[in-house]
C-alpha positions in Angstrom: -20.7 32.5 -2.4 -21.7 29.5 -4.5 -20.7 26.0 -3.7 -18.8 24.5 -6.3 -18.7 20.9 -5.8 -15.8 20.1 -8.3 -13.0 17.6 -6.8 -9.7 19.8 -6.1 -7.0 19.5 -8.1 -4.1 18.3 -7.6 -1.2 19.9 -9.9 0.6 16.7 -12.0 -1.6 14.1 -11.3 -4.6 12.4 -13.5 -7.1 9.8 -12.6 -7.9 6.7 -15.1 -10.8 4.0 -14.8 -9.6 0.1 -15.0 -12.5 -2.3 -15.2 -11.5 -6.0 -13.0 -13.1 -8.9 -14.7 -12.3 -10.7 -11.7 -13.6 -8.2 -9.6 -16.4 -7.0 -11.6 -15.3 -3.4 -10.1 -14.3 -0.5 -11.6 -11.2 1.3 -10.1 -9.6 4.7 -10.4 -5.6 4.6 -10.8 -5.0 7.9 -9.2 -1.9 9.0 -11.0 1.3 11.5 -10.1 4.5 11.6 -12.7 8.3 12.4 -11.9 9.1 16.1 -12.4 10.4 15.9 -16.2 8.4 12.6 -17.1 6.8 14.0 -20.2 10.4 15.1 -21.7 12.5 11.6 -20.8 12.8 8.3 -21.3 13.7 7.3 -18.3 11.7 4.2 -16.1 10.9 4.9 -12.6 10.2 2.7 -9.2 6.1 2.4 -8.5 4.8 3.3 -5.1 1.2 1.4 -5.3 -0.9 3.4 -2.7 -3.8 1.6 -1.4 -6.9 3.5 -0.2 -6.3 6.4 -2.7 -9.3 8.1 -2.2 -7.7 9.2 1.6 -3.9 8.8 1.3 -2.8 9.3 -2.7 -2.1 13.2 -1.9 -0.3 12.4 1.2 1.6 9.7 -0.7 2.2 11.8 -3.6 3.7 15.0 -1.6 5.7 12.6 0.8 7.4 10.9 -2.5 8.3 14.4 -3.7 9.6 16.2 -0.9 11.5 12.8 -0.2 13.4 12.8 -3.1 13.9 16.6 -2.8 15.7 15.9 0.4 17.8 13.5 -1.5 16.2 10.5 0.7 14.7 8.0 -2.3 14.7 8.3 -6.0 12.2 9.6 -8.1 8.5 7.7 -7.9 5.9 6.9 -9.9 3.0 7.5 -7.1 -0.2 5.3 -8.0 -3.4 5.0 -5.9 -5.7 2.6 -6.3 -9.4 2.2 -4.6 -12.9 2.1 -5.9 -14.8 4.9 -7.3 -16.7 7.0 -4.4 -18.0 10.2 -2.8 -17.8 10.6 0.5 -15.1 9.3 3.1 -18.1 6.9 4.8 -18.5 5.2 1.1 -14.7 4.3 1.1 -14.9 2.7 4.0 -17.6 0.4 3.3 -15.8 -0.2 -0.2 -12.1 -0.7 1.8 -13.5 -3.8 3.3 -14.8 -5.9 0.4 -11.6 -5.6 -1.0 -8.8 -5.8 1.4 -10.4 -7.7 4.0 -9.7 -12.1 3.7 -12.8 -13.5 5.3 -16.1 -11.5 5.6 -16.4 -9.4 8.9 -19.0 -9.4 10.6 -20.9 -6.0 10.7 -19.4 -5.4 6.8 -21.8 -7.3 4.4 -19.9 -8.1 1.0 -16.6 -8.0 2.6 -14.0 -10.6 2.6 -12.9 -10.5 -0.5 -9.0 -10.1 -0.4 -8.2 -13.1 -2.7 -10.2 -12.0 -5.7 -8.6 -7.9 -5.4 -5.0 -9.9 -4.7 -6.0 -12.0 -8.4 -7.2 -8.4 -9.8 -4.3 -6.8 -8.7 -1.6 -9.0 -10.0 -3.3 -10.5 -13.3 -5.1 -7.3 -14.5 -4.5 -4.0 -12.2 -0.9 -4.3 -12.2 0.1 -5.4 -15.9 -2.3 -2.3 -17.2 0.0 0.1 -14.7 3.0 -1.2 -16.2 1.6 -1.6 -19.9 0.6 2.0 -19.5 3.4 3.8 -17.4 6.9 3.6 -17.5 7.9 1.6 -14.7 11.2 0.4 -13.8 11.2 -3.8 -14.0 11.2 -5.1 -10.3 10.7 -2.0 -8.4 8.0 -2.0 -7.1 6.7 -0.9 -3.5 3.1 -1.0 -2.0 2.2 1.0 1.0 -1.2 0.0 3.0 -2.2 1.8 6.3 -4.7 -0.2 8.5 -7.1 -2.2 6.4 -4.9 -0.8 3.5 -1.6 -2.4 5.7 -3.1 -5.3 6.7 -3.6 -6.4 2.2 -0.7 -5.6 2.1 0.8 -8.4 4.4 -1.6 -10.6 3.0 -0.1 -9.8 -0.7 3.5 -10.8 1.2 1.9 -13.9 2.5 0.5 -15.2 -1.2 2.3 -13.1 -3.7 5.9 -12.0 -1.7 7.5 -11.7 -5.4 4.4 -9.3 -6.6 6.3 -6.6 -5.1 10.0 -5.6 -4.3 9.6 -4.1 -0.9 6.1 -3.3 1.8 5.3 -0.7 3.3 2.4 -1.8 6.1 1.6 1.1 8.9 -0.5 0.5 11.6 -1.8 -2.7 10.0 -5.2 -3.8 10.9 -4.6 -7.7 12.6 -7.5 -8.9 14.3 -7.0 -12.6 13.2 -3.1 -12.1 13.3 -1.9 -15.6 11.8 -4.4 -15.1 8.9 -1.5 -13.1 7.3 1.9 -14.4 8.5 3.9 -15.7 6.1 5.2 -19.2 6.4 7.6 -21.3 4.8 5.4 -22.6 2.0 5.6 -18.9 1.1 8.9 -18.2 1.0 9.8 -15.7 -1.4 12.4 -16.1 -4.3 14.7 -13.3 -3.0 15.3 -11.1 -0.1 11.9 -9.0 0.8 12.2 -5.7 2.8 9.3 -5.3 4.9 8.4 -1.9 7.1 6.0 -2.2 9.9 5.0 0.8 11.9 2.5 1.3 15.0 1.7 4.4 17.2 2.4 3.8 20.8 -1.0 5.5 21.8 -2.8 3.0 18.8 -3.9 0.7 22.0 -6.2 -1.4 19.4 -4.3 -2.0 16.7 -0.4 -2.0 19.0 -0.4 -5.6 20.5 -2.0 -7.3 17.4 1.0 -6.1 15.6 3.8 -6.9 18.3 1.9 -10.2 18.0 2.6 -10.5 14.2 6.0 -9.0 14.1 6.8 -11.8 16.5 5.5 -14.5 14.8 6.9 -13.1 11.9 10.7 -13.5 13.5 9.7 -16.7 15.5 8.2 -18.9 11.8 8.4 -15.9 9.1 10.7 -16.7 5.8 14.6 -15.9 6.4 14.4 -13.6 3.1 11.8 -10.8 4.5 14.3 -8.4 5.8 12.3 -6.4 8.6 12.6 -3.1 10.1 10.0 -2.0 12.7 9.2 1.2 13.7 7.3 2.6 17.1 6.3 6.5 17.0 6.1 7.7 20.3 2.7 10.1 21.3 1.2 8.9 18.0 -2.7 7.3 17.6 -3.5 5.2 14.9 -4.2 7.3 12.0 -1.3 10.0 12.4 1.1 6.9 12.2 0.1 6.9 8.4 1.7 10.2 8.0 5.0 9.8 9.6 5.0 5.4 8.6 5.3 6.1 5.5 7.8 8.8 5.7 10.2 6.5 7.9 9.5 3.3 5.5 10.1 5.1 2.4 13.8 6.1 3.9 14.6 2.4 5.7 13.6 0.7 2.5 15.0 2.9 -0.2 18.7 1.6 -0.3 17.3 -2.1 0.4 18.6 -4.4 -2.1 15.5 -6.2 -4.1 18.1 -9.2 -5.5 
């Protein structure tokens, strides 16, 4: 049969293209809606997704069947990542972005700061401009790379978001990322951190954090932790996110 190389759909979802200035990067806002968005009024809690191109379906369906189950509200699922083709692309793009100094076998990388600037002065404001999010509600899941931006955006910007999702973070320069008390946040901060037991990588580098994090981390991030048992390091995305979505959806964000 013919081949036809059209992206799969996926029902209730669109994709739009936001230019960064600061950046000078395009990047697709992958985009799912609350059943009955079209007919209400109503304003809804973001889940930011980072690395859509691999985890925005994963993150949409988990929202859904979530709130089916009566375990979080209705979200407003959007993923975020560069425009690419192929799963080796994203990687390569994954690390200019979320990654805070250059590594070492990644040319162009290192460039968390400017995608943290993106993200809060034009990435974020366009989402809310264009979508009808609910003031203050705001939660950003990150799984490796993807998890370790995201504890950097608690380190710099803890009020950018309401609560953090971070599974299997990526650590390799663990105190690069712990917050400190010329960071502390304006309000309490729930925080989810998740590992795999069988992650042997990525496992002490985030026992390390988590206890640096209690040891010197502000009094307002409110942490839960989370260890799955017979779990690697990329199945702890599915279930992390699953697990921090219910810990952190009664958390108070005041």
């Amino acid at each position: 049969m013919d081949v036809d190389r059209t992206a799969a759909k996926v029902v209730g979802t669109h994709v739009r293209i936001v230019h960064s200035e600061i950046t000078g990067a395009d990047y697709e806002l992958s985009i799912a809606y609350p059943d009955g968005y079209e007919e209400a009024s109503d304003r809804y809690p973001l889940l930011l997704v980072l690395d859509a191109p691999y985890f925005f379906a994963h993150a949409w369906l988990t929202s859904l069947v979530q709130f089916y189950d009566g375990h979080i509200p209705q979200m407003l699922v959007v993923g975020i990542g560069r425009p690419c083709e192929t799963l080796s692309e994203w990687n390569g793009l994954r690390e200019i972005d979320f990654t805070p100094v250059p590594l070492e076998d990644s040319p162009g990388s290192g460039h968390a700061d400017d995608f943290l600037n993106a993200l809060e002065h034009e990435l974020l404001p366009e989402i809310d401009a264009q979508l009808r999010t609910a003031p203050g509600e705001r939660t950003i899941w990150g799984h490796s790379l993807g998890g370790m931006f995201a504890l950097y955006v608690l380190q710099h910007r803890s009020d950018l978001f309401s609560r953090y999702v971070a599974t299997s973070p990526s650590l390799h320069d663990v105190h690069r990322v712990v917050p400190s008390s010329s960071s502390t946040p304006t309000r309490s901060v729930p925080v989810f951190i998740s590992v795999g037991e069988e992650d042997l990588e990525h496992r002490p580098l985030v026992d390390a954090y988590v206890a640096a994090l209690k040891d010197s981390g502000p009094e307002e991030i409110d942490l839960t932790t989370r260890l799955f048992a017979d779990t690697g390091h990329t199945t702890a995305a599915i279930l992390g996110l699953v697990h921090g979505l219910q810990a952190l959806a009664g958390s108070p964000t005041t």
